[in-house]
N, C-alpha and C positions, 0 to 999 in steps of 0.2 A: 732286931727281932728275926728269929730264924723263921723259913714259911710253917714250920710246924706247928710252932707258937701260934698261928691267927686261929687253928682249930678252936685252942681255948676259950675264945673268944665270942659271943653271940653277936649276931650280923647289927646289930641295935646300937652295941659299944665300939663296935668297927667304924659305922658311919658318923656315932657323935665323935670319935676322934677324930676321924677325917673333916669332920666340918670345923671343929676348933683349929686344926694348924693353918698358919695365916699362909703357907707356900703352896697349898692346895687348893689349884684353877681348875675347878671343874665341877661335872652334874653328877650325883648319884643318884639309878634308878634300882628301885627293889620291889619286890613285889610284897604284899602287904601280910599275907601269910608265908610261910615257912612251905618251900615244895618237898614233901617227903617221898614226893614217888618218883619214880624215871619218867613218867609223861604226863600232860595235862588232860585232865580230864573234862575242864570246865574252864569258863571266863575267867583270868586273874584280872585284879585290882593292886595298881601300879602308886609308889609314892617318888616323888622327885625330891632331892635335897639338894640344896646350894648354898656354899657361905657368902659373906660379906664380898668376899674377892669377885663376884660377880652382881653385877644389877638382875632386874628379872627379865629386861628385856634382852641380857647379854646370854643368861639362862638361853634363853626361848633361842638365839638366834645359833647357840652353840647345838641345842637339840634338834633343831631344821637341817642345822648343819650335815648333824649324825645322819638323821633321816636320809637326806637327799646319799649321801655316802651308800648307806644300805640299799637305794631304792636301785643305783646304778649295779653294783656288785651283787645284786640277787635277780636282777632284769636279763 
């Protein structure tokens, strides 16, 4: 798939593919509406996805993970 191809595509059908291939170790976060602007205006609301290839406490230990990653590189 060339990157111009993923345009095609709505962020909905991107994630269920991703969560069907069995070689894909990891968490998708999205936000729950479509951002059409350059900045946020207001609170978003966040969805998590994770397939099979993780449990939910592997989920949880992999997004701590992320976290602590961020907290040091923006500290």
């Amino acid at each position: 798939m060339q990157p111009r191809e993923l345009e095609l595509y709505p962020c909905k059908e991107l994630i269920e593919e991703l969560m069907r291939r069995k070689t894909f170790l990891g968490v998708v976060i999205h936000a729950e509406e479509d951002c059409k602007g350059d900045t946020w205006a207001e609170e978003k609301m966040f969805k998590v996805h994770f397939n099979s290839n993780l449990t939910v406490n592997e989920a949880c230990g992999l997004l701590a993970s992320v976290t602590g990653h961020i907290d040091r590189e923006c500290s």
